[in-house]
PDB file with SEQRES, HELIX, SHEET and CRYST1 records, atoms N, CA, C and O in Angstrom:
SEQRES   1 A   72  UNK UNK UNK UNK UNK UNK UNK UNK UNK UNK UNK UNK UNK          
SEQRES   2 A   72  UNK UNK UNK UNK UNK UNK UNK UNK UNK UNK UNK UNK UNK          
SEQRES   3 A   72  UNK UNK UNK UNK UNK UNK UNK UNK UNK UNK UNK UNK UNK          
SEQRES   4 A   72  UNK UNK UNK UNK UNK UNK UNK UNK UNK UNK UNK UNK UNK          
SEQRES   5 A   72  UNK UNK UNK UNK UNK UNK UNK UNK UNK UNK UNK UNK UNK          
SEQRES   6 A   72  UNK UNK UNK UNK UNK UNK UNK                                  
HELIX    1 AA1 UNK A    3  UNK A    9  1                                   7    
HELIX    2 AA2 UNK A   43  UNK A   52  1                                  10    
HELIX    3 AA3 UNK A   53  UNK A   57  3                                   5    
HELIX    4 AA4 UNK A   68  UNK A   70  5                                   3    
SHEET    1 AA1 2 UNK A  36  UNK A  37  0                                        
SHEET    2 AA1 2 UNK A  62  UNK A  63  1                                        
CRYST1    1.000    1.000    1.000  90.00  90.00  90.00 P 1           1          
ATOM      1  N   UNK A   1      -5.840  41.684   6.477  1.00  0.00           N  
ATOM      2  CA  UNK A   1      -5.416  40.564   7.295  1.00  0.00           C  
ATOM      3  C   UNK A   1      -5.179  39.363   6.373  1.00  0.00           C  
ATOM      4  O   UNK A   1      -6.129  38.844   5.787  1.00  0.00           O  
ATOM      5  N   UNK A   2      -4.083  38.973   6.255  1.00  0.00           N  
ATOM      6  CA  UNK A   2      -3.660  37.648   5.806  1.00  0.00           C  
ATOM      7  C   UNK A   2      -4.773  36.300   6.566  1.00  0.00           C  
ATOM      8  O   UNK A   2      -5.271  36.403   7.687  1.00  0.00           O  
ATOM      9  N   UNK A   3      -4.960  35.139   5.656  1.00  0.00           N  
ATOM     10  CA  UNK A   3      -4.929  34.077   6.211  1.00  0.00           C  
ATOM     11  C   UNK A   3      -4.208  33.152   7.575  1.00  0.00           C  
ATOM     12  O   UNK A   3      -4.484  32.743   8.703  1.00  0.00           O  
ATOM     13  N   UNK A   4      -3.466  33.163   6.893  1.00  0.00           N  
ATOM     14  CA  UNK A   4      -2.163  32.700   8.474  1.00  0.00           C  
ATOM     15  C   UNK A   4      -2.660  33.354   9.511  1.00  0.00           C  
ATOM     16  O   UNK A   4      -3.242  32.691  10.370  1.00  0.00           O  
ATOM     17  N   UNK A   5      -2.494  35.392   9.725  1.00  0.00           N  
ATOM     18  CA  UNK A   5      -3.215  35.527  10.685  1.00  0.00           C  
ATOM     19  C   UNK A   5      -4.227  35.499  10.896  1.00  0.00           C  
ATOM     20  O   UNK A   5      -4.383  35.719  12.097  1.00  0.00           O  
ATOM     21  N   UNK A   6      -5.621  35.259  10.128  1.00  0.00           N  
ATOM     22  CA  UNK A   6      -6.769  35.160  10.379  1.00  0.00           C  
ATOM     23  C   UNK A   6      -6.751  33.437  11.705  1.00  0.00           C  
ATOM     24  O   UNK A   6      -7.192  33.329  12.849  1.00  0.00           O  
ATOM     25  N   UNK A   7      -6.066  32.462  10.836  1.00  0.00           N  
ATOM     26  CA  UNK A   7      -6.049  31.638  11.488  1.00  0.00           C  
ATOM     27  C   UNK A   7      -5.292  31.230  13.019  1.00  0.00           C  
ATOM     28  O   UNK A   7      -5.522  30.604  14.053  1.00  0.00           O  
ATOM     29  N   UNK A   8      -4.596  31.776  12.584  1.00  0.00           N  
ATOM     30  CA  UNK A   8      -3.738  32.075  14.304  1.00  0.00           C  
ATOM     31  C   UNK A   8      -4.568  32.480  14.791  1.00  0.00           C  
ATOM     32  O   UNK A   8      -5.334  31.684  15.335  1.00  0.00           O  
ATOM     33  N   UNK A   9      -4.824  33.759  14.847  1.00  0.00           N  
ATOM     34  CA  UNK A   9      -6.180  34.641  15.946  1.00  0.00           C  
ATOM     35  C   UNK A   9      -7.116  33.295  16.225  1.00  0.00           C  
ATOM     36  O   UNK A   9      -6.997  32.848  17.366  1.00  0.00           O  
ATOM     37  N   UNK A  10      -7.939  32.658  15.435  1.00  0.00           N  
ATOM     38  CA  UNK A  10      -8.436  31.067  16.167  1.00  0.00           C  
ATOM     39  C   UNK A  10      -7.841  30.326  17.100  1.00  0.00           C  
ATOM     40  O   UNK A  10      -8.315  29.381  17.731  1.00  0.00           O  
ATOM     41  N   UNK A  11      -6.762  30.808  17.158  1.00  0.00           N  
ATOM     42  CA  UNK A  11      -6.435  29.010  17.436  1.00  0.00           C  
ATOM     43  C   UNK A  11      -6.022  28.229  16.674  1.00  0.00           C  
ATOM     44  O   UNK A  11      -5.562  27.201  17.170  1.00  0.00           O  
ATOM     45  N   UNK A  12      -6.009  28.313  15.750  1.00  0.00           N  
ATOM     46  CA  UNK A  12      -5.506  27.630  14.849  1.00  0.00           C  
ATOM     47  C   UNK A  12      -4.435  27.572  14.357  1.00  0.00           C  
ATOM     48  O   UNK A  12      -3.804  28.544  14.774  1.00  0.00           O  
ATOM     49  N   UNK A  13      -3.493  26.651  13.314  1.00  0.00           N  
ATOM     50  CA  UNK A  13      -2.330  26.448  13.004  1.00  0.00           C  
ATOM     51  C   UNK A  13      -2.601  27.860  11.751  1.00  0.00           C  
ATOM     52  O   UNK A  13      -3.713  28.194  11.343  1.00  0.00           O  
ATOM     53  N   UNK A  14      -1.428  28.431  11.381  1.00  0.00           N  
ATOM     54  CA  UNK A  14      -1.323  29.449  10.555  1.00  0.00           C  
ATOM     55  C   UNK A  14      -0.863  28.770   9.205  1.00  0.00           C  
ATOM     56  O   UNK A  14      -1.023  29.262   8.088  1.00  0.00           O  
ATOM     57  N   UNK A  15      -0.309  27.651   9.470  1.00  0.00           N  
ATOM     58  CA  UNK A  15       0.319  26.826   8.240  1.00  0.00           C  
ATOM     59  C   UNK A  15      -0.143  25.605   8.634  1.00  0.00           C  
ATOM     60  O   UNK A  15      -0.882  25.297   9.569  1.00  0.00           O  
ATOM     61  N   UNK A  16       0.524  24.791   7.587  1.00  0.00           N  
ATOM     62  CA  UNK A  16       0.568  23.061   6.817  1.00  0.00           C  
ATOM     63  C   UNK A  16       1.248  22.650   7.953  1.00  0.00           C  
ATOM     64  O   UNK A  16       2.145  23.397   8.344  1.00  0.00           O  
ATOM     65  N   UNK A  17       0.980  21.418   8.701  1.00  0.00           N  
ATOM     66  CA  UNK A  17       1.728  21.149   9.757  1.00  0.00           C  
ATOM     67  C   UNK A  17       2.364  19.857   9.323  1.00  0.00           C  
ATOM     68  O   UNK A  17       2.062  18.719   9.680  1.00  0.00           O  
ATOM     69  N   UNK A  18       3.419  20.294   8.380  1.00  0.00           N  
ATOM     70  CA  UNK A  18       4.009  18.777   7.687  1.00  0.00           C  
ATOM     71  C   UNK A  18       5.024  18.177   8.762  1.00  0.00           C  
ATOM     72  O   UNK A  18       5.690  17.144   8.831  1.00  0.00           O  
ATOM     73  N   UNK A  19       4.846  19.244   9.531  1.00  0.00           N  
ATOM     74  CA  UNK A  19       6.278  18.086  10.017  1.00  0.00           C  
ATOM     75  C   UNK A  19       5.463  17.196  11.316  1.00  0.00           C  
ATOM     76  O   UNK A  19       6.269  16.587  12.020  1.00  0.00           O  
ATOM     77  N   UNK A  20       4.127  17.049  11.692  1.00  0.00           N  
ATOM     78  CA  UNK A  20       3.172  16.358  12.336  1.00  0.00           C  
ATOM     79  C   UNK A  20       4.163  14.818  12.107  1.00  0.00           C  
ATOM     80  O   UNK A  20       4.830  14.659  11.084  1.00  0.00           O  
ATOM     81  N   UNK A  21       4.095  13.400  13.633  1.00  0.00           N  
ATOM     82  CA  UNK A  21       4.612  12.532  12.919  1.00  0.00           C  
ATOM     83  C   UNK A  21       3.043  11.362  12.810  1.00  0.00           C  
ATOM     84  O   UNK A  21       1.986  11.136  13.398  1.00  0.00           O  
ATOM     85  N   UNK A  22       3.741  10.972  11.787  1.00  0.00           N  
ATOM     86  CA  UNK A  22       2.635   9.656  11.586  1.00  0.00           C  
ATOM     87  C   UNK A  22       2.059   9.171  12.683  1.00  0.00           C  
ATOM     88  O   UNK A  22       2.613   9.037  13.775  1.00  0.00           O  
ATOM     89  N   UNK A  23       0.715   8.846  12.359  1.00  0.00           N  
ATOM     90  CA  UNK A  23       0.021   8.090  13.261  1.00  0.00           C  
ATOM     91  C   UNK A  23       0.769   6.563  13.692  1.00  0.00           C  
ATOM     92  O   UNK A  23       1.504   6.100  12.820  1.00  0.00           O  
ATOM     93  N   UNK A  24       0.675   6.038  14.532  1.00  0.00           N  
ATOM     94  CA  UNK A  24       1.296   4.682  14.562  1.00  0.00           C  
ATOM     95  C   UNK A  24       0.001   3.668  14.576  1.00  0.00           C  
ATOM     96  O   UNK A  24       0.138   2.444  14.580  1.00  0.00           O  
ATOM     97  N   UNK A  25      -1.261   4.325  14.584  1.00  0.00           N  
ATOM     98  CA  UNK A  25      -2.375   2.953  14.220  1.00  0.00           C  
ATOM     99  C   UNK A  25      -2.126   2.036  12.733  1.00  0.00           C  
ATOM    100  O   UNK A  25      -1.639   2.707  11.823  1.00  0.00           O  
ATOM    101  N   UNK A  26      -2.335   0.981  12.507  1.00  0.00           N  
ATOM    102  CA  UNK A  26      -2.556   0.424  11.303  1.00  0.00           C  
ATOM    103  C   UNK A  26      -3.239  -0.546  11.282  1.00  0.00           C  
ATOM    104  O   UNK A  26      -3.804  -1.069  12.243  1.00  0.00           O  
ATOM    105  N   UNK A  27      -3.249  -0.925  10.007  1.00  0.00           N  
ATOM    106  CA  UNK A  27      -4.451  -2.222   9.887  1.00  0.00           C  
ATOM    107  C   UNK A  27      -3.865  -3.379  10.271  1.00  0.00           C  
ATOM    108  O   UNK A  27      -2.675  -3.369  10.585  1.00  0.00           O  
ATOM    109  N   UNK A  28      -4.551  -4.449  10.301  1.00  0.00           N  
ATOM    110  CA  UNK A  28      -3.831  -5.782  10.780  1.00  0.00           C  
ATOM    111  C   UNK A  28      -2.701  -6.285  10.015  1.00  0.00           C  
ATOM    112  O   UNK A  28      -1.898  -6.997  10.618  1.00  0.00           O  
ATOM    113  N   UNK A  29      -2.496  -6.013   8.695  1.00  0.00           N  
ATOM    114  CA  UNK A  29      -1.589  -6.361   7.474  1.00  0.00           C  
ATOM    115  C   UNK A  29      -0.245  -4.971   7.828  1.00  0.00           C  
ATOM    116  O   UNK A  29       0.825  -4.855   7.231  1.00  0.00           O  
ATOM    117  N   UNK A  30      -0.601  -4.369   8.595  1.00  0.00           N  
ATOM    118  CA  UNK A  30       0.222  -3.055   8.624  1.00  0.00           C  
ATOM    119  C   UNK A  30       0.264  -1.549   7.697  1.00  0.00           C  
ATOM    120  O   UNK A  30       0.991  -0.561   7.806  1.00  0.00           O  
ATOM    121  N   UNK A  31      -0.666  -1.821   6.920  1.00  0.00           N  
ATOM    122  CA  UNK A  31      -0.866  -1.161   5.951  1.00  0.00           C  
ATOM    123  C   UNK A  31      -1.591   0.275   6.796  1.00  0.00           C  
ATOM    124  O   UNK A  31      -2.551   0.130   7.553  1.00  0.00           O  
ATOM    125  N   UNK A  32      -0.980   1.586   6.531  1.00  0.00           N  
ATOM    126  CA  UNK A  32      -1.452   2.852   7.399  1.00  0.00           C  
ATOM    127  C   UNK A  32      -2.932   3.460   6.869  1.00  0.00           C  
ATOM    128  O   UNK A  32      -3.613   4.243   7.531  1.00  0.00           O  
ATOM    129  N   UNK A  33      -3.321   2.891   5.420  1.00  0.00           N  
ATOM    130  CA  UNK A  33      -4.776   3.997   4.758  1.00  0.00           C  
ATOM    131  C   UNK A  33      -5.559   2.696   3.978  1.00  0.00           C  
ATOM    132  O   UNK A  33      -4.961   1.626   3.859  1.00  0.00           O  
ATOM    133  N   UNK A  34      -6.646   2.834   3.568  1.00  0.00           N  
ATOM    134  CA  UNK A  34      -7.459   2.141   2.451  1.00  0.00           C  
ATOM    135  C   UNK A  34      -8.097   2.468   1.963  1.00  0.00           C  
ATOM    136  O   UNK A  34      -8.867   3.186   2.600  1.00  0.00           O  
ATOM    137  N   UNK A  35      -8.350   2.332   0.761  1.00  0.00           N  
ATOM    138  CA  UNK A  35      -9.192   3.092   0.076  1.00  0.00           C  
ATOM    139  C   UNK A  35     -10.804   2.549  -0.306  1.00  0.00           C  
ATOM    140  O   UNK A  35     -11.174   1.420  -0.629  1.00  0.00           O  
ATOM    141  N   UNK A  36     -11.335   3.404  -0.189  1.00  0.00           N  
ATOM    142  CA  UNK A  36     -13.248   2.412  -0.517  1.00  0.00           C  
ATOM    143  C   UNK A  36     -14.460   3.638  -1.569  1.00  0.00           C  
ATOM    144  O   UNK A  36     -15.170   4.631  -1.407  1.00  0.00           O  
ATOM    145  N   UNK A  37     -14.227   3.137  -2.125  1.00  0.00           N  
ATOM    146  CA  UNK A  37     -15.286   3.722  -3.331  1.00  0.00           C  
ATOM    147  C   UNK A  37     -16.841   3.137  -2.778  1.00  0.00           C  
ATOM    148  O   UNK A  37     -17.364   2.022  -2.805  1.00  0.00           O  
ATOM    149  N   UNK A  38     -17.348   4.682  -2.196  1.00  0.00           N  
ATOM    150  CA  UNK A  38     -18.674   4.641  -1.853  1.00  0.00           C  
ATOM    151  C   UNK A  38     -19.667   4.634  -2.926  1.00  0.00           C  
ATOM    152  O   UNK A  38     -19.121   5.057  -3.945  1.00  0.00           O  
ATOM    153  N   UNK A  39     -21.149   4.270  -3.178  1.00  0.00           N  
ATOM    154  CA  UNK A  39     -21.695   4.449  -3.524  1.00  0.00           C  
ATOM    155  C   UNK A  39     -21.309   3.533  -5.441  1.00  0.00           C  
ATOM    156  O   UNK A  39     -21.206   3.984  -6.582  1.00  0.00           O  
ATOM    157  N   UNK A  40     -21.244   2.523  -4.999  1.00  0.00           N  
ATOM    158  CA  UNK A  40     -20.731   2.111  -6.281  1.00  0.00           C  
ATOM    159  C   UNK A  40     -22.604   1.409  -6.677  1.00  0.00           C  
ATOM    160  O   UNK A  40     -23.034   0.351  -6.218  1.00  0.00           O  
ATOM    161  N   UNK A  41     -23.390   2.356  -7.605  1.00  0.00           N  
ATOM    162  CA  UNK A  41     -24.890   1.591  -7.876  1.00  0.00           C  
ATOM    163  C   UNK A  41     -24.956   0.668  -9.286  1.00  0.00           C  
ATOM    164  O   UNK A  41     -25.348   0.950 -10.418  1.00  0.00           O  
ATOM    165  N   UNK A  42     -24.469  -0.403  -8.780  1.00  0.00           N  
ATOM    166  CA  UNK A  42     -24.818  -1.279  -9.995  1.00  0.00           C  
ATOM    167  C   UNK A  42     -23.343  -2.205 -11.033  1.00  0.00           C  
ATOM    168  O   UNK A  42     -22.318  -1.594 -11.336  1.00  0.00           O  
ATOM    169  N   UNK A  43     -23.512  -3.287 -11.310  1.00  0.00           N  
ATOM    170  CA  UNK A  43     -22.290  -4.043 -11.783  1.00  0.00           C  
ATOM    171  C   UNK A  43     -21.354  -3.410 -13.277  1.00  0.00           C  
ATOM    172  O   UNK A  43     -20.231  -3.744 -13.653  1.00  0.00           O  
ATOM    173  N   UNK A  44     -22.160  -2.563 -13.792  1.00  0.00           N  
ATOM    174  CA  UNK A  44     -20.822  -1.397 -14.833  1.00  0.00           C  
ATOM    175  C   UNK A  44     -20.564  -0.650 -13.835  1.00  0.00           C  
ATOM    176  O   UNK A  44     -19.448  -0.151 -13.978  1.00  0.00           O  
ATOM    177  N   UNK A  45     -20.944  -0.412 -13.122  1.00  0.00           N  
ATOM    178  CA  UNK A  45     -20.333   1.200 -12.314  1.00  0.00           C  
ATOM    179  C   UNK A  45     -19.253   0.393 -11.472  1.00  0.00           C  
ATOM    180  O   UNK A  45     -18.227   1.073 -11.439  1.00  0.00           O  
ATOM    181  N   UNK A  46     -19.091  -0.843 -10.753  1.00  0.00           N  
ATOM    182  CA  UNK A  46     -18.302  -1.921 -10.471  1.00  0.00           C  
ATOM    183  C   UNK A  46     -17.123  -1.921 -11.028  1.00  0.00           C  
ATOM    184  O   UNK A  46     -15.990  -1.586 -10.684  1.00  0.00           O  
ATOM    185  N   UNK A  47     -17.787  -2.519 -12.284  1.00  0.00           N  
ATOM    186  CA  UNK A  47     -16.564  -3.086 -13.479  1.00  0.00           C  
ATOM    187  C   UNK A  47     -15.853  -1.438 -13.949  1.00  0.00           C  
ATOM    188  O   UNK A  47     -14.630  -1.295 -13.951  1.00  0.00           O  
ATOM    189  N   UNK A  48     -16.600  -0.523 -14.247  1.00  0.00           N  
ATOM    190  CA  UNK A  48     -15.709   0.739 -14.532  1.00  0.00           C  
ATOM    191  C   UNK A  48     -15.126   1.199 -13.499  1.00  0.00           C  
ATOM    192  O   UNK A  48     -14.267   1.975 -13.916  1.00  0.00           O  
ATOM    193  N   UNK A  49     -15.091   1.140 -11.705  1.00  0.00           N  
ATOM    194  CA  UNK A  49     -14.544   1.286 -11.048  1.00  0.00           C  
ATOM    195  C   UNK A  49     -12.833   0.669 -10.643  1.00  0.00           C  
ATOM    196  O   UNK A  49     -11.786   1.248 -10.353  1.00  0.00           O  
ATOM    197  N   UNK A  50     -13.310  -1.123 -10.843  1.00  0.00           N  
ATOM    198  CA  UNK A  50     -12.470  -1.699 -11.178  1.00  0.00           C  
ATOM    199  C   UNK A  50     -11.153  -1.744 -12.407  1.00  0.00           C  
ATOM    200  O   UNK A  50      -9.955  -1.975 -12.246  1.00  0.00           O  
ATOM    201  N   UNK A  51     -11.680  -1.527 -13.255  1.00  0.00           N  
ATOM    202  CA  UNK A  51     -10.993  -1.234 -14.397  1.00  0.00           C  
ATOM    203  C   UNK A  51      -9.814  -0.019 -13.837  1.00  0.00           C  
ATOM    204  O   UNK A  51      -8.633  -0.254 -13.584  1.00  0.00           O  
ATOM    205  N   UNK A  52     -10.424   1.149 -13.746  1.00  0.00           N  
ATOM    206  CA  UNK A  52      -9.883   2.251 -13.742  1.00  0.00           C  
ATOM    207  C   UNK A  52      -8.700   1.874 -12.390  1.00  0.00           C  
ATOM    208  O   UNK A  52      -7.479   2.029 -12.409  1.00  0.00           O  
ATOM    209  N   UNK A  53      -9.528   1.367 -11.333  1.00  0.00           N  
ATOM    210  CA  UNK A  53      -8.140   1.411 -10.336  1.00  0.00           C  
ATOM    211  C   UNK A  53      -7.277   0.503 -11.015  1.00  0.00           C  
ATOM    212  O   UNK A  53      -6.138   0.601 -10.559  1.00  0.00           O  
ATOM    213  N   UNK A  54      -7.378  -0.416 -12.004  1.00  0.00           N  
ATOM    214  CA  UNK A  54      -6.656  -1.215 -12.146  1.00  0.00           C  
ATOM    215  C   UNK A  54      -5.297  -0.518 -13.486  1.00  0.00           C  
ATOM    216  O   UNK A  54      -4.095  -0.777 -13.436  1.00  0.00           O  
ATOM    217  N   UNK A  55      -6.046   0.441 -14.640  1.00  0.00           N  
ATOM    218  CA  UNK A  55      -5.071   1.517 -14.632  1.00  0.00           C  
ATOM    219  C   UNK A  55      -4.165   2.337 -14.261  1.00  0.00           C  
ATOM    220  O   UNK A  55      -3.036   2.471 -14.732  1.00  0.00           O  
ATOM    221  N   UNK A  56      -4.735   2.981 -13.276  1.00  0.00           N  
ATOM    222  CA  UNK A  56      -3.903   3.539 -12.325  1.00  0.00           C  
ATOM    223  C   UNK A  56      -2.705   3.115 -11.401  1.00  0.00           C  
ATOM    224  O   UNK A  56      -1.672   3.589 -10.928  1.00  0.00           O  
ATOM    225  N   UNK A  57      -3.550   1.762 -11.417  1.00  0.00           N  
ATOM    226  CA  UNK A  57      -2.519   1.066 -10.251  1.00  0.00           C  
ATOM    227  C   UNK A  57      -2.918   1.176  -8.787  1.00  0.00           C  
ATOM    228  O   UNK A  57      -2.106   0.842  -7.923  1.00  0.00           O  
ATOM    229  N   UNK A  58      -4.338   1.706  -8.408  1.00  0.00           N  
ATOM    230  CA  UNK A  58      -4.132   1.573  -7.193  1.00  0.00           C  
ATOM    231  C   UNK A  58      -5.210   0.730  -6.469  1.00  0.00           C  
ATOM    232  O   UNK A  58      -6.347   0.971  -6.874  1.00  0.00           O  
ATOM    233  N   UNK A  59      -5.108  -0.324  -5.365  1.00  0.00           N  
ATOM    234  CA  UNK A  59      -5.725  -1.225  -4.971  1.00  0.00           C  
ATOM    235  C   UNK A  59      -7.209  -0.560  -4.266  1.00  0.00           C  
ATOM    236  O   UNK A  59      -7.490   0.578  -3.889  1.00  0.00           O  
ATOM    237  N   UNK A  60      -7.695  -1.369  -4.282  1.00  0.00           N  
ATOM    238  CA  UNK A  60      -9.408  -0.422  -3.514  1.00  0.00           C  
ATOM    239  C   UNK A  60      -9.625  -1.894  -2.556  1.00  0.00           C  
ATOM    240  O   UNK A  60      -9.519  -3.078  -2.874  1.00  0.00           O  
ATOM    241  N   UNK A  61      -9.972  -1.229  -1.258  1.00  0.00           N  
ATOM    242  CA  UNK A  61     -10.208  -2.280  -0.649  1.00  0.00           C  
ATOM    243  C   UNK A  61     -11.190  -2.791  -0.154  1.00  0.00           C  
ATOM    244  O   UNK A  61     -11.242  -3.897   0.383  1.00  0.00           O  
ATOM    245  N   UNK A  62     -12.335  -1.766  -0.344  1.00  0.00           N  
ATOM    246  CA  UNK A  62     -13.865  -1.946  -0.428  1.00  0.00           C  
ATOM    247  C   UNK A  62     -14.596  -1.058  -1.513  1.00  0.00           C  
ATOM    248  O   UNK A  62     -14.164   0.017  -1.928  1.00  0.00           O  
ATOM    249  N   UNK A  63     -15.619  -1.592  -1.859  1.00  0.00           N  
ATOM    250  CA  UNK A  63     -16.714  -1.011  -2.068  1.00  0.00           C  
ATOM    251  C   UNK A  63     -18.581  -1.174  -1.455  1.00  0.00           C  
ATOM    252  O   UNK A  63     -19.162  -2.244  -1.271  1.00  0.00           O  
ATOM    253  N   UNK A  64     -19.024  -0.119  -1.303  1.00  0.00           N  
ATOM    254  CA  UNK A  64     -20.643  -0.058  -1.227  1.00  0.00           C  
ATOM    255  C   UNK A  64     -21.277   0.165  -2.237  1.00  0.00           C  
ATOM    256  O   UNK A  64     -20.915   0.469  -3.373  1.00  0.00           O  
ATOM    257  N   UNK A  65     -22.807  -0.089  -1.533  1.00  0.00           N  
ATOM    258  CA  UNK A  65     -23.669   0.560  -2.376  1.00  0.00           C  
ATOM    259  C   UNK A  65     -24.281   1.500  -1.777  1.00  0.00           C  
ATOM    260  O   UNK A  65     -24.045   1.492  -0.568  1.00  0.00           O  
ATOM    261  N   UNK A  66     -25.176   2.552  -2.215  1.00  0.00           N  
ATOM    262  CA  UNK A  66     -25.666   3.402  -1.100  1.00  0.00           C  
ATOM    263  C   UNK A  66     -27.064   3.426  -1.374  1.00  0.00           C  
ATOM    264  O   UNK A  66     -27.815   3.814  -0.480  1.00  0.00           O  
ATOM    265  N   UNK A  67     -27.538   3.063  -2.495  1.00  0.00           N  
ATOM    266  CA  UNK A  67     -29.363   2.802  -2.263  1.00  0.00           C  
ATOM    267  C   UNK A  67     -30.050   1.760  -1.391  1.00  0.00           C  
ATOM    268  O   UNK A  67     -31.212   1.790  -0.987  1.00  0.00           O  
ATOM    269  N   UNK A  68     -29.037   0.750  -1.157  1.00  0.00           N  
ATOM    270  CA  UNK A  68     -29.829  -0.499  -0.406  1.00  0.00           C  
ATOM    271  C   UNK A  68     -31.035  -0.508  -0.930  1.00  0.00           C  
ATOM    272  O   UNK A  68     -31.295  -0.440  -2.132  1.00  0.00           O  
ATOM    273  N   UNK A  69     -32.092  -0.627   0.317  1.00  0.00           N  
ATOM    274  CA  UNK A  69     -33.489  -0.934  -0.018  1.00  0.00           C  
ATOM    275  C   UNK A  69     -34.423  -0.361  -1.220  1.00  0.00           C  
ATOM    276  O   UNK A  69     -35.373  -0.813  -1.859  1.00  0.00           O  
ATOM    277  N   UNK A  70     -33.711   0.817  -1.214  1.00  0.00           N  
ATOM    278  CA  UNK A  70     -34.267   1.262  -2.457  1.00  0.00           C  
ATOM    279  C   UNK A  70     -34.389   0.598  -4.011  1.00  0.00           C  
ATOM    280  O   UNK A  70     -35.256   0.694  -4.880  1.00  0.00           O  
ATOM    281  N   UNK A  71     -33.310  -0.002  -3.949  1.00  0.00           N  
ATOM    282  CA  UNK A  71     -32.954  -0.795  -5.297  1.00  0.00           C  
ATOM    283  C   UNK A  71     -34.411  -1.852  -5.421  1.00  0.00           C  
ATOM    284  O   UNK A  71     -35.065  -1.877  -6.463  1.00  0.00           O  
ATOM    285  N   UNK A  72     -34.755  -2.628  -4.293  1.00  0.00           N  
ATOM    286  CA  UNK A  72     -35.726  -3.386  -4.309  1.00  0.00           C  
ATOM    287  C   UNK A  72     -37.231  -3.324  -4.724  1.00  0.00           C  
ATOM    288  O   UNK A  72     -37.947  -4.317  -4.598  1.00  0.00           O  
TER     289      UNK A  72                                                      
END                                                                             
């Protein structure tokens, strides 16, 4: 049994459903995705986060931390 049909027999799509159309939600700026680097622990892990999107080129529009209280 192929995949495709494994997944059909579910219920499921057998393929990539590219031709799906866009969501029409967006952010207030109109912008459709954002990106957020979880778990950022500590101001190098920051600055090397920063850096790197800033290589790449791509904007980050949040970051966390994920120890909170723990850090204390």
């Amino acid at each position: 049994m192929k995949a495709h049909e494994l997944l059909s027999g579910l219920g499921l799509p057998g393929r990539d459903l590219h031709d799906l159309p866009d969501s029409g939600k967006r952010f207030p700026d109109g912008a459709q995705y954002r990106v957020e680097i979880p778990s950022v622990e500590g101001p190098r892990v920051l600055e090397a986060v920063i850096e790197e999107a800033d290589r790449r080129e791509v904007q980050i529009h949040r970051v966390s931390q994920g120890s909170g209280i723990m850090l204390l």
